[in-house]
Biopython code that builds the backbone (N, CA, C, O; Angstrom):
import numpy as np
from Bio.PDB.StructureBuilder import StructureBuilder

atoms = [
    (1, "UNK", "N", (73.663, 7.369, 185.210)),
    (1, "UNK", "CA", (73.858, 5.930, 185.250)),
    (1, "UNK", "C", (72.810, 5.267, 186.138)),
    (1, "UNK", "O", (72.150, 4.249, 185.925)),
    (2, "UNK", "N", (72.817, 5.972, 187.034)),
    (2, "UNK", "CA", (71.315, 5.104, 187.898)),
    (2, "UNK", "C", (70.117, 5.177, 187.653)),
    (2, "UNK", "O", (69.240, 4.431, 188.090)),
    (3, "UNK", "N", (69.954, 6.379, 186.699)),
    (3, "UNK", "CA", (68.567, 6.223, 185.883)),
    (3, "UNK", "C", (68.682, 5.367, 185.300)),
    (3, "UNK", "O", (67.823, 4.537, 185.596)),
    (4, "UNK", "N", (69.667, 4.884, 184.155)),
    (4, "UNK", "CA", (69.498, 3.920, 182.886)),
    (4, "UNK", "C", (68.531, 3.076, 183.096)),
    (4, "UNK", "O", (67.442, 3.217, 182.540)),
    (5, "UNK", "N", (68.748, 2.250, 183.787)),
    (5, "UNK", "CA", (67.488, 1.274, 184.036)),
    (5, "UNK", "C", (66.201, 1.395, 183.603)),
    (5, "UNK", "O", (65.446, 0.835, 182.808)),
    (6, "UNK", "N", (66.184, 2.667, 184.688)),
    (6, "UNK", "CA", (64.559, 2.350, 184.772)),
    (6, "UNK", "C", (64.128, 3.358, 183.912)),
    (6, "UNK", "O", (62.944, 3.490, 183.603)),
    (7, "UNK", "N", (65.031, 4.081, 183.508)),
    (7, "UNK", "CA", (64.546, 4.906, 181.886)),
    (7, "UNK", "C", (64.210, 4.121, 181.082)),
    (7, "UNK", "O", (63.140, 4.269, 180.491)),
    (8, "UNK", "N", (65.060, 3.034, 180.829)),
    (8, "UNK", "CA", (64.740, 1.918, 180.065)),
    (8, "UNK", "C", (63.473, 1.282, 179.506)),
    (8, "UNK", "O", (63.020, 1.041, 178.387)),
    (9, "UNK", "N", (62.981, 1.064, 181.170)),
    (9, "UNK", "CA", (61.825, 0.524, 181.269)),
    (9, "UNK", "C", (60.480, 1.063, 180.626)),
    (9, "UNK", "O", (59.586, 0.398, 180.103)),
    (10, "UNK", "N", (60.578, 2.703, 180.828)),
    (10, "UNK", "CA", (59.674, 3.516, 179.709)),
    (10, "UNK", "C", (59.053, 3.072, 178.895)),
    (10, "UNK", "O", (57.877, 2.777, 179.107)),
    (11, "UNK", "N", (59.720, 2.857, 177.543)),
    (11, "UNK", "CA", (58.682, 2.147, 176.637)),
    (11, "UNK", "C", (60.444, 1.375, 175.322)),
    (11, "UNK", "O", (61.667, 1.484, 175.419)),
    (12, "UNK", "N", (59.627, 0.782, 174.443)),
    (12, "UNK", "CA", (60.714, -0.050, 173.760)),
    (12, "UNK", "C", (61.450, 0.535, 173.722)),
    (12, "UNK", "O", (62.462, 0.350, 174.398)),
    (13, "UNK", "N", (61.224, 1.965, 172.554)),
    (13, "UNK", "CA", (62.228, 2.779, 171.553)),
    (13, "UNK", "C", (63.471, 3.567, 173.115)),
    (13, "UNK", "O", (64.602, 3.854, 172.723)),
    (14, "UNK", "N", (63.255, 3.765, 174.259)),
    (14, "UNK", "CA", (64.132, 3.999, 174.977)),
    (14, "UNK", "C", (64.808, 2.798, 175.386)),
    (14, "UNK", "O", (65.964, 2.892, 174.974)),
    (15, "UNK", "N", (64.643, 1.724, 175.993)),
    (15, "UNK", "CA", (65.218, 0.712, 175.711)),
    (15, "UNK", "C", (66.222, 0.024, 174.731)),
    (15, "UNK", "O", (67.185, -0.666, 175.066)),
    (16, "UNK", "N", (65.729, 0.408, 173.150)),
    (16, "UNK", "CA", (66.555, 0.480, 172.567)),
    (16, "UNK", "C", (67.753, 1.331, 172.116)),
    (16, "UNK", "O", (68.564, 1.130, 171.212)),
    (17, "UNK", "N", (67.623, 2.445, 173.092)),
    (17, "UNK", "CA", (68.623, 3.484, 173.283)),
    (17, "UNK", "C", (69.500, 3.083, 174.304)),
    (17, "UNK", "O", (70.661, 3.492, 174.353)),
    (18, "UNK", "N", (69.237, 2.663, 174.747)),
    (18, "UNK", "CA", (70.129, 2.373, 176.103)),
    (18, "UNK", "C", (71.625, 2.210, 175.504)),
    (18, "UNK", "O", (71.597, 1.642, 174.412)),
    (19, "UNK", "N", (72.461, 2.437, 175.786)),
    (19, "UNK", "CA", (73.891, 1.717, 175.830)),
    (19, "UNK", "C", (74.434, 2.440, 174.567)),
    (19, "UNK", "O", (75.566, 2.184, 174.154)),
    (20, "UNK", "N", (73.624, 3.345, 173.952)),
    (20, "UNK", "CA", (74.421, 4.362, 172.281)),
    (20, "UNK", "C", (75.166, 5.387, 172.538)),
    (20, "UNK", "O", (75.545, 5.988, 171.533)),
    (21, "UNK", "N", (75.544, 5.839, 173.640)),
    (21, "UNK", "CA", (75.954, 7.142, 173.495)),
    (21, "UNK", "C", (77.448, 6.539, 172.620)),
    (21, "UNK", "O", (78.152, 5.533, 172.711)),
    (22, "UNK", "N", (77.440, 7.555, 171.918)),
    (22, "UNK", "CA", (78.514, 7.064, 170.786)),
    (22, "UNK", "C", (79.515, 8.368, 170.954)),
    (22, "UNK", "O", (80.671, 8.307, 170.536)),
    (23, "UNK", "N", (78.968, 9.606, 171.624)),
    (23, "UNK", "CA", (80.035, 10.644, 171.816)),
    (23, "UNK", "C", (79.225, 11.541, 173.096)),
    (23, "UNK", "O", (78.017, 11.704, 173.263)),
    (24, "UNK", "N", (80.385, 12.039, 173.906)),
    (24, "UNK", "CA", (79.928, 12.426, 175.166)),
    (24, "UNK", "C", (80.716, 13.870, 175.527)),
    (24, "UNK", "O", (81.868, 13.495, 175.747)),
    (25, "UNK", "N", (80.678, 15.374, 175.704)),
    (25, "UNK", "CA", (81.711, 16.234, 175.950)),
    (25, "UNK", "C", (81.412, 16.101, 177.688)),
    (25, "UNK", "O", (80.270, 16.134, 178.146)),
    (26, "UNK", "N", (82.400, 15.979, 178.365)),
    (26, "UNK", "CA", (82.579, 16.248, 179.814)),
    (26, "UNK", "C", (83.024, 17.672, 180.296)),
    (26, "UNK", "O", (84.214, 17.946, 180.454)),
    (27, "UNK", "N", (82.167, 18.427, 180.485)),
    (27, "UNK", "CA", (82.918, 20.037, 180.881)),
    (27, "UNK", "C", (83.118, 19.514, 182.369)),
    (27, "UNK", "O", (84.149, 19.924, 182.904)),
    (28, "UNK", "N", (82.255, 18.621, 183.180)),
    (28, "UNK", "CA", (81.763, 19.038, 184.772)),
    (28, "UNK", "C", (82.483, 18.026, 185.518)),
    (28, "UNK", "O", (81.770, 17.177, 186.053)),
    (29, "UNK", "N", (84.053, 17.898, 185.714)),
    (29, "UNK", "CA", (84.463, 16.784, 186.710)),
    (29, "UNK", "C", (84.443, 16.453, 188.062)),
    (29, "UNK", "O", (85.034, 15.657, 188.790)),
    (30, "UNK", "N", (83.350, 17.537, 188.207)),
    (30, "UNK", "CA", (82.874, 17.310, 190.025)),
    (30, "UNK", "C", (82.677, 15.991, 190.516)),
    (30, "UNK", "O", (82.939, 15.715, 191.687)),
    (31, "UNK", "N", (82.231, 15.149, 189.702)),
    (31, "UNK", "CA", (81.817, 13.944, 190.087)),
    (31, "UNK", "C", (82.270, 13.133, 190.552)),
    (31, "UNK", "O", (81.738, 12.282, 191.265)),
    (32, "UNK", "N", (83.843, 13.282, 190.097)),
    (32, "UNK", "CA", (85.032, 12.789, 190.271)),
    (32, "UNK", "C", (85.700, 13.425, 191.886)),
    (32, "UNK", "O", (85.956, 12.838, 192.938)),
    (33, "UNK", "N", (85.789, 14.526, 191.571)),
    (33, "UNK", "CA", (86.928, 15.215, 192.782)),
    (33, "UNK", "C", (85.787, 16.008, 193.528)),
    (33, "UNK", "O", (85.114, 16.828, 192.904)),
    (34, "UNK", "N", (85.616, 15.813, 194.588)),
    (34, "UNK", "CA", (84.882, 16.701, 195.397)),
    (34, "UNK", "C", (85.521, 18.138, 195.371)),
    (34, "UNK", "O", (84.673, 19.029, 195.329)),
    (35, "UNK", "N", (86.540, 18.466, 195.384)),
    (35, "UNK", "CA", (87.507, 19.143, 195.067)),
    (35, "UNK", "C", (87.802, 20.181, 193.689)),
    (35, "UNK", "O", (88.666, 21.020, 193.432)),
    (36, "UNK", "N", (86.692, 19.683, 193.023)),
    (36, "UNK", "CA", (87.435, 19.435, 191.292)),
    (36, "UNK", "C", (87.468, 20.811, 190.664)),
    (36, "UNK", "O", (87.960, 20.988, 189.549)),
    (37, "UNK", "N", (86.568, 22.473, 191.901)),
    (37, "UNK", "CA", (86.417, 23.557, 191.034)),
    (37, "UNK", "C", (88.167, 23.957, 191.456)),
    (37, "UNK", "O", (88.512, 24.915, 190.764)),
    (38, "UNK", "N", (89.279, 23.489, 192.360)),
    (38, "UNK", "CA", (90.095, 23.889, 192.838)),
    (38, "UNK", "C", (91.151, 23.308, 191.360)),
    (38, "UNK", "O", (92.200, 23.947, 191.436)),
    (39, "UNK", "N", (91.171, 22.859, 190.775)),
    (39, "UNK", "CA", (91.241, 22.178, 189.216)),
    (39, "UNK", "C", (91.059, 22.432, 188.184)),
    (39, "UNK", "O", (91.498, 21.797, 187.225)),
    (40, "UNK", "N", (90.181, 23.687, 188.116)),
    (40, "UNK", "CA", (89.609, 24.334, 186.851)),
    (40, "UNK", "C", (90.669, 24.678, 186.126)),
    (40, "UNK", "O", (90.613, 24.291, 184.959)),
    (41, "UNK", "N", (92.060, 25.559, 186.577)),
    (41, "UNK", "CA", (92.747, 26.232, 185.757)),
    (41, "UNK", "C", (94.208, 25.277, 185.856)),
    (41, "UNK", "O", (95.199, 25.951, 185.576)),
    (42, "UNK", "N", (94.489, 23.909, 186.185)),
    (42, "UNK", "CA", (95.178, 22.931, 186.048)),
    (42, "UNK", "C", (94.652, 21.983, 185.840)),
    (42, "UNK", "O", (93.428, 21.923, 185.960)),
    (43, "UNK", "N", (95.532, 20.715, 185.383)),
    (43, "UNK", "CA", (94.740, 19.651, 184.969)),
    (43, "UNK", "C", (94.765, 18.659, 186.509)),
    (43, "UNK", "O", (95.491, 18.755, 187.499)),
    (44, "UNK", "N", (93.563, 17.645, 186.161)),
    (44, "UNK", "CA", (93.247, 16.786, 187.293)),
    (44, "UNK", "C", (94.133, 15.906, 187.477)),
    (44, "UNK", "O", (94.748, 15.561, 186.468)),
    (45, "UNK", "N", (94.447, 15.346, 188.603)),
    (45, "UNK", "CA", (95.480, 14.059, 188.813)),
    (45, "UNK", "C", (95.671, 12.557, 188.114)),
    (45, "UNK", "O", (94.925, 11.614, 188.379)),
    (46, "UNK", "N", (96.569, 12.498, 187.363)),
    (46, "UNK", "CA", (95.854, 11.086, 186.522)),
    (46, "UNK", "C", (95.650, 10.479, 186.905)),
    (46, "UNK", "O", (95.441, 9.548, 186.128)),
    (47, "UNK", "N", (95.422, 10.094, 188.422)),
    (47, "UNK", "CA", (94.612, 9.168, 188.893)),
    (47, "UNK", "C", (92.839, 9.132, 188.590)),
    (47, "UNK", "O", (92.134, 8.211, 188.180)),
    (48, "UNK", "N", (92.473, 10.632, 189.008)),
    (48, "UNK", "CA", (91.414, 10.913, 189.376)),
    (48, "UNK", "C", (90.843, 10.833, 187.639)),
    (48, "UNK", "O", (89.676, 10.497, 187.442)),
    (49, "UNK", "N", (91.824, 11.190, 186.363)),
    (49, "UNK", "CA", (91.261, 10.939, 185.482)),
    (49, "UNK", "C", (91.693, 9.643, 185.013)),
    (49, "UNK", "O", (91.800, 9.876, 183.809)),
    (50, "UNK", "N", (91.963, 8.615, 185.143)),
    (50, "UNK", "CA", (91.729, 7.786, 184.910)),
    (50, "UNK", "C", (90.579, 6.691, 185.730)),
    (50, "UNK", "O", (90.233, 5.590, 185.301)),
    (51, "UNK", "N", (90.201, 7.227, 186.783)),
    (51, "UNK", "CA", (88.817, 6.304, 187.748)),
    (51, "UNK", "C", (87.530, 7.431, 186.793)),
    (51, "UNK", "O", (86.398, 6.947, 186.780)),
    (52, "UNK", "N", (87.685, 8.745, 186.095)),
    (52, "UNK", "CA", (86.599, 8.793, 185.186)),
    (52, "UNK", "C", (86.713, 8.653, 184.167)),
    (52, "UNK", "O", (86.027, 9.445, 183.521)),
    (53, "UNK", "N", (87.542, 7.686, 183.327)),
    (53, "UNK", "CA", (87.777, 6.923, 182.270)),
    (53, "UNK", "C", (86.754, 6.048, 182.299)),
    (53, "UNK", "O", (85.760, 5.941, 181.581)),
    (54, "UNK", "N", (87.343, 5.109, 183.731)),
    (54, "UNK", "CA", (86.945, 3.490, 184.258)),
    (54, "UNK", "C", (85.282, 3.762, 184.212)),
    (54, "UNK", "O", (84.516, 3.001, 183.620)),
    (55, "UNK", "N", (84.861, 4.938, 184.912)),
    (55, "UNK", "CA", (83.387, 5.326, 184.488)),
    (55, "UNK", "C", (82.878, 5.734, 183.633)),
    (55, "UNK", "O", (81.742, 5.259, 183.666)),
    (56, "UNK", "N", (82.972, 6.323, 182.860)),
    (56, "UNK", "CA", (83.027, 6.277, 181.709)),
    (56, "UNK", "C", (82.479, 5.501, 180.683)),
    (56, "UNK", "O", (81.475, 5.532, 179.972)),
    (57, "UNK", "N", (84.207, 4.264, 180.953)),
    (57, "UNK", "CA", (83.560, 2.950, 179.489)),
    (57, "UNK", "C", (82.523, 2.503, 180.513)),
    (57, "UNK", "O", (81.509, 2.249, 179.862)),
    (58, "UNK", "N", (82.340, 2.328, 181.566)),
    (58, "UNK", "CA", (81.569, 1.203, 182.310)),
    (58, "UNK", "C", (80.597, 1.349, 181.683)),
    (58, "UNK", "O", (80.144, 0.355, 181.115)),
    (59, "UNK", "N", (79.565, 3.288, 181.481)),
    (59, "UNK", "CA", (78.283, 3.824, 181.355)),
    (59, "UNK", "C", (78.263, 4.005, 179.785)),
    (59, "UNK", "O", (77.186, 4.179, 179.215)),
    (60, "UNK", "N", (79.700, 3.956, 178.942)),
    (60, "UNK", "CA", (79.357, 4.338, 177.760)),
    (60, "UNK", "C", (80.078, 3.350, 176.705)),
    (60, "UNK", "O", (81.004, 3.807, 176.035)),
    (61, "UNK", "N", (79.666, 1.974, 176.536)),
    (61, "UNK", "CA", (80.538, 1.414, 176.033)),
    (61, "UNK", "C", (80.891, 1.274, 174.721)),
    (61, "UNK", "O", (81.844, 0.673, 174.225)),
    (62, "UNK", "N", (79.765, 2.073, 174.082)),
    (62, "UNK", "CA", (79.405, 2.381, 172.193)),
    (62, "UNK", "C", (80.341, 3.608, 172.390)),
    (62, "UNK", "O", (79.729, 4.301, 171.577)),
    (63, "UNK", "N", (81.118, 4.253, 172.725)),
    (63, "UNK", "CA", (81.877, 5.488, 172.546)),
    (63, "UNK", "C", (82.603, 4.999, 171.106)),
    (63, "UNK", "O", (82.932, 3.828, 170.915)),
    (64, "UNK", "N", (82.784, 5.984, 170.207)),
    (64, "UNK", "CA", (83.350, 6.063, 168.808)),
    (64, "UNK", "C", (84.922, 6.423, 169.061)),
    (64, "UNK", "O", (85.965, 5.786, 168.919)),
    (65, "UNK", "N", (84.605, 7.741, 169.503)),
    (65, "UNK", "CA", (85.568, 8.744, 169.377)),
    (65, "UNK", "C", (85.682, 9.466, 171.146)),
    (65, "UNK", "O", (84.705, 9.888, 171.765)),
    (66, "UNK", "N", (86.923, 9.449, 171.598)),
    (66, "UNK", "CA", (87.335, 10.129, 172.362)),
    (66, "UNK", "C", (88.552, 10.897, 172.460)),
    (66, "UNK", "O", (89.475, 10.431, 171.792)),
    (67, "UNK", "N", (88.869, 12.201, 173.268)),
    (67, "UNK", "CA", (89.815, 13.284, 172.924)),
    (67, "UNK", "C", (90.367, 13.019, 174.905)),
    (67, "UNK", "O", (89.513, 13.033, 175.792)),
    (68, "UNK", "N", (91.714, 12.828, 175.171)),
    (68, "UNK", "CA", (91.986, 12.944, 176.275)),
    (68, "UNK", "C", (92.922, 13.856, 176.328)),
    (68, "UNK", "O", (93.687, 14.255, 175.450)),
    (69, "UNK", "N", (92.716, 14.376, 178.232)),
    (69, "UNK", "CA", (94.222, 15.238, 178.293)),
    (69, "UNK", "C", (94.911, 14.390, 179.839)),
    (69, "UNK", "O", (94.279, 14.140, 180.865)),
    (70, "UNK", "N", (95.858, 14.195, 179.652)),
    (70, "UNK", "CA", (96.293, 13.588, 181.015)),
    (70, "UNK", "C", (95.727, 12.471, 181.532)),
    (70, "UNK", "O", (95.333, 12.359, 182.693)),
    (71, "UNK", "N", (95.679, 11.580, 180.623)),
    (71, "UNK", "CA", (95.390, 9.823, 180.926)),
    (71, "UNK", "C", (96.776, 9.521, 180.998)),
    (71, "UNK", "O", (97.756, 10.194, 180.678)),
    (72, "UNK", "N", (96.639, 8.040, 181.625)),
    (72, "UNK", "CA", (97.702, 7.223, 181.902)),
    (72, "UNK", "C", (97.277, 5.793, 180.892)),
    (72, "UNK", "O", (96.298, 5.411, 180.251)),
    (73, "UNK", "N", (98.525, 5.355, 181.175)),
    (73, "UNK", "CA", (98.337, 4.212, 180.541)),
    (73, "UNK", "C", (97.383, 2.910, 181.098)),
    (73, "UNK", "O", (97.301, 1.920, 180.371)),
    (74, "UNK", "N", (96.846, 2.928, 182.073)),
    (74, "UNK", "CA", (95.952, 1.936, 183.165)),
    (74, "UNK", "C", (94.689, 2.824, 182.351)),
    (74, "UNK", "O", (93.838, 2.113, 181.817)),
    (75, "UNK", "N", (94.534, 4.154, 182.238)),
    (75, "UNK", "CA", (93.140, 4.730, 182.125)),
    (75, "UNK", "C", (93.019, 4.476, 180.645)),
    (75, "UNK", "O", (92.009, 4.873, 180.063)),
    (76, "UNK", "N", (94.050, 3.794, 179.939)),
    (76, "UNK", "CA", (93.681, 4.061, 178.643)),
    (76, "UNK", "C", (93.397, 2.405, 178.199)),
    (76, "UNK", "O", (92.934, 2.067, 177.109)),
    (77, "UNK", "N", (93.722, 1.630, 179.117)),
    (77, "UNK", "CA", (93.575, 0.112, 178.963)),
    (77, "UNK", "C", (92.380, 0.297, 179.584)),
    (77, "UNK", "O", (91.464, 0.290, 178.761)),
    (78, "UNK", "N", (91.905, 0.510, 181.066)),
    (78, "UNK", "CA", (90.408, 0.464, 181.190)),
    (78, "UNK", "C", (89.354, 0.788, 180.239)),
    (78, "UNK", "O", (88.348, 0.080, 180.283)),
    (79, "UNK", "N", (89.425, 2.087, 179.066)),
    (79, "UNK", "CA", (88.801, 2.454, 178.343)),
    (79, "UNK", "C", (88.771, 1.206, 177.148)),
    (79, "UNK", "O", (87.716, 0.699, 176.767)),
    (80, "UNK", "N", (89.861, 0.890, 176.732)),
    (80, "UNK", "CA", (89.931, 0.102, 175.748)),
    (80, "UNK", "C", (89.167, -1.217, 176.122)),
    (80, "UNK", "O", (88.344, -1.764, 175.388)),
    (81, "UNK", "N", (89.483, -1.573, 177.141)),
    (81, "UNK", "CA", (88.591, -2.956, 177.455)),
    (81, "UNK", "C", (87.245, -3.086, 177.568)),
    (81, "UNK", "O", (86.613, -4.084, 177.220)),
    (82, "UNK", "N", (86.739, -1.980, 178.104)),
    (82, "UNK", "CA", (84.921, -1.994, 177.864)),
    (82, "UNK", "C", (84.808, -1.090, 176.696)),
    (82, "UNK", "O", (83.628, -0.760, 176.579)),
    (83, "UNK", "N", (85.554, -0.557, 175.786)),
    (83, "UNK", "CA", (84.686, 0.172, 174.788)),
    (83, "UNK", "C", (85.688, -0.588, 173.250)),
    (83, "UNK", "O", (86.745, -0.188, 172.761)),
    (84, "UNK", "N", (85.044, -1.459, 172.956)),
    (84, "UNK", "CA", (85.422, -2.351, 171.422)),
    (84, "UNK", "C", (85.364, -1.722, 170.410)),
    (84, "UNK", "O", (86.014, -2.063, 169.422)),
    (85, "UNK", "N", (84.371, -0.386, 170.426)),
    (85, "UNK", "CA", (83.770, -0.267, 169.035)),
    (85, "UNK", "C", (84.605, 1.593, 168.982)),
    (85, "UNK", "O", (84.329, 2.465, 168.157)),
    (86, "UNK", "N", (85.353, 1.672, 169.834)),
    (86, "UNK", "CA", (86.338, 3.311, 169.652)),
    (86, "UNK", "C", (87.143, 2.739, 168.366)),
    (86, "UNK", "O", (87.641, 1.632, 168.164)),
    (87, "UNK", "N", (87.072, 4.115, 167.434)),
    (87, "UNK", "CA", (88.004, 4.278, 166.426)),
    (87, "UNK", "C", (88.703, 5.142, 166.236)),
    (87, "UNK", "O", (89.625, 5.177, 165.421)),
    (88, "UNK", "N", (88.212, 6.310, 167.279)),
    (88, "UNK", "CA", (89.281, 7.826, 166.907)),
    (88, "UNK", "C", (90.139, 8.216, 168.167)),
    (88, "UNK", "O", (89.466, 8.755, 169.046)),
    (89, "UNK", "N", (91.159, 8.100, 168.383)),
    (89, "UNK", "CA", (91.500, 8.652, 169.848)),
    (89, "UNK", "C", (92.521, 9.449, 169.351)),
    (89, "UNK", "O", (93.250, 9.368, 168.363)),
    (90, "UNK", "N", (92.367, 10.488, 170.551)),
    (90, "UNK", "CA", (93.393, 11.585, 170.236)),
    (90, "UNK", "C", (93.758, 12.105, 171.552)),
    (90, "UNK", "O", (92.869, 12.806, 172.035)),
    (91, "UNK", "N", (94.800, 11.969, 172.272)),
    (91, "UNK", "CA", (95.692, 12.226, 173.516)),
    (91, "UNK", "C", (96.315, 13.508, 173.294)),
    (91, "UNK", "O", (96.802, 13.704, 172.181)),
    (92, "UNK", "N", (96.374, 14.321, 174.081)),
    (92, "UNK", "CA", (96.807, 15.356, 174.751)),
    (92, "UNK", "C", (97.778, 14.845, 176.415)),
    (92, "UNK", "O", (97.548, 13.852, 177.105)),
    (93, "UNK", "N", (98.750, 15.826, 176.629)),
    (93, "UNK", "CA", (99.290, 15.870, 177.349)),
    (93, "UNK", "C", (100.094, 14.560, 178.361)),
    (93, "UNK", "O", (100.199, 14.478, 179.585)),
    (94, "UNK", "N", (100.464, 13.851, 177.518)),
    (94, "UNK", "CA", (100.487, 12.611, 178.120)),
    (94, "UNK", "C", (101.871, 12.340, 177.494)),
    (94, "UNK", "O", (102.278, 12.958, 176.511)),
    (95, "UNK", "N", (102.760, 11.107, 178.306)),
    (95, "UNK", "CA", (104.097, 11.028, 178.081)),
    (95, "UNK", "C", (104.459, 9.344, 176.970)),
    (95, "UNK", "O", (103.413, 8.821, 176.584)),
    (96, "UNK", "N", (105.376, 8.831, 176.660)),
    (96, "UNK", "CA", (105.667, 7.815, 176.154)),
    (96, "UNK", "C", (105.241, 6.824, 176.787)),
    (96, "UNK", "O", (104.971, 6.104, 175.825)),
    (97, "UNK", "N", (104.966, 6.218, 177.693)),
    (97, "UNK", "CA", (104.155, 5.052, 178.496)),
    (97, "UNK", "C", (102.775, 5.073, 177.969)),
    (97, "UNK", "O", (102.338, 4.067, 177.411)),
    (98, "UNK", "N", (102.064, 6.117, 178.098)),
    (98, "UNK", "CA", (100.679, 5.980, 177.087)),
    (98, "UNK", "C", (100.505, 4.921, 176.271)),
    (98, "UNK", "O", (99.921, 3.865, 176.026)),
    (99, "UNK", "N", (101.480, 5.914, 175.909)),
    (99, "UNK", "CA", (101.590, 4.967, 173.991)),
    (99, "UNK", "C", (101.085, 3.119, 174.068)),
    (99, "UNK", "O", (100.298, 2.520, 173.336)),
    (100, "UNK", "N", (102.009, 2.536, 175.408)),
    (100, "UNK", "CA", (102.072, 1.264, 174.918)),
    (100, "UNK", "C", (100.051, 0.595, 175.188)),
    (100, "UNK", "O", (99.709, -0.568, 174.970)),
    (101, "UNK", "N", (99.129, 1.673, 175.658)),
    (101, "UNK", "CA", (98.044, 1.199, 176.186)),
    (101, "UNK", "C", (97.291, 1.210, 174.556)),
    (101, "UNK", "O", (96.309, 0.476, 174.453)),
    (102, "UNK", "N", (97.617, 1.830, 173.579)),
    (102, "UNK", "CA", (96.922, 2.138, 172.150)),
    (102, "UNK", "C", (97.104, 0.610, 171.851)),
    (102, "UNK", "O", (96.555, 0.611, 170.749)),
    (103, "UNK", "N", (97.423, -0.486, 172.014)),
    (103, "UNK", "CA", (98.186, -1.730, 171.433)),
    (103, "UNK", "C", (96.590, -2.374, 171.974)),
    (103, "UNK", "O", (96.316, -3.443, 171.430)),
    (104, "UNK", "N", (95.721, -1.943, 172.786)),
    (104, "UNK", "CA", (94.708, -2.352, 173.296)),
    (104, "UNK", "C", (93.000, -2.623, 172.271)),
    (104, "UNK", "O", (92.207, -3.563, 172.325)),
    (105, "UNK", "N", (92.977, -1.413, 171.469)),
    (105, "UNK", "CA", (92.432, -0.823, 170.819)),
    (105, "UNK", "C", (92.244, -1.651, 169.899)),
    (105, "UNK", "O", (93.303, -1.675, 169.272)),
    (106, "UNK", "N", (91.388, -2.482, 169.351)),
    (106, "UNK", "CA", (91.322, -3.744, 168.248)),
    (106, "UNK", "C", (90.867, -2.884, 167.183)),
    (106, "UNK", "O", (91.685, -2.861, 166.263)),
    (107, "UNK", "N", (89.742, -2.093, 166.966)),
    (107, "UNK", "CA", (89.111, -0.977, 165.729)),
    (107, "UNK", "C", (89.455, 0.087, 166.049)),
    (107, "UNK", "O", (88.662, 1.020, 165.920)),
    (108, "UNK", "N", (90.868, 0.322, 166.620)),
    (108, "UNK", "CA", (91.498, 2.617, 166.373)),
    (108, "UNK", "C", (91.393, 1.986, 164.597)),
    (108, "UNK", "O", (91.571, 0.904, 164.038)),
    (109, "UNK", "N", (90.999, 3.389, 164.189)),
    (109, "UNK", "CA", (91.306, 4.107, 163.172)),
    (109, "UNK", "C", (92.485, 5.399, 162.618)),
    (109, "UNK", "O", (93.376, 5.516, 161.777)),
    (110, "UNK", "N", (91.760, 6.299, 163.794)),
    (110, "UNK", "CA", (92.506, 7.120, 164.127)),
    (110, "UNK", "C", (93.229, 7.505, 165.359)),
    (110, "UNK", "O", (92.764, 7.377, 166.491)),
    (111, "UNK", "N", (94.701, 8.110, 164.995)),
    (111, "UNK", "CA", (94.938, 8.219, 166.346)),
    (111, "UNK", "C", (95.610, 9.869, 166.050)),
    (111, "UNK", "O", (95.943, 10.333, 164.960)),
    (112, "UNK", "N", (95.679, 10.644, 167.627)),
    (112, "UNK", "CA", (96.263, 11.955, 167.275)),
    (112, "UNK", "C", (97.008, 12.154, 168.547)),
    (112, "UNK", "O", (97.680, 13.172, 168.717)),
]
sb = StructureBuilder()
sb.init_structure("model")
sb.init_model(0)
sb.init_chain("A")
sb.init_seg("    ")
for serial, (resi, resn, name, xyz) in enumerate(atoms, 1):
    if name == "N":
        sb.init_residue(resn, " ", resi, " ")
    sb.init_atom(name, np.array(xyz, "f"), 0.0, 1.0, " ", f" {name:<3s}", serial, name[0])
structure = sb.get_structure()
């Protein structure tokens, strides 16, 4: 994210890349939890995954398609509000409160 900029600046055709990532796999949530290799073989706190949601849409707001495990319903309204153009979402591990954050989503297509 703090490159973007000035990657940007490079030449047009990167510039005009800026802002596409349209699909992203996250193996590495260090970024998040200083903590986060103590996490590997449980899931992260839905807090902590929902503030890398919030980062996330901030850096990726063309996202299509995303797959969650253990969002909340705040992490799933942050996502929805900076990313307009998601059509596929598919939740894992998450309880009935979720649910009411999908109502956010103006172009889901799919949901799982």
């Amino acid at each position: 994210m703090s490159h973007r900029n000035t990657n940007s600046l490079v030449c047009k055709r990167w510039l005009s890349l800026q802002g596409l990532v349209r699909s992203l796999k996250l193996l590495d949530w260090g970024f998040l939890q200083s903590d986060a290799q103590a996490f590997q073989a449980h899931l992260l706190p839905p807090k902590v995954i929902d503030r890398g949601l919030q980062e996330l849409a901030n850096g990726c707001p063309n996202l299509r398609k995303v797959a969650l495990v253990g969002a909340t319903e705040l992490g799933l309204l942050s996502l929805a509000e900076e990313c307009s153009t998601l059509q596929d979402l598919e939740l894992h591990k998450c309880n009935d409160n979720v649910l009411r954050g999908i109502a956010a989503y103006e172009n889901l297509q799919l949901f799982n």
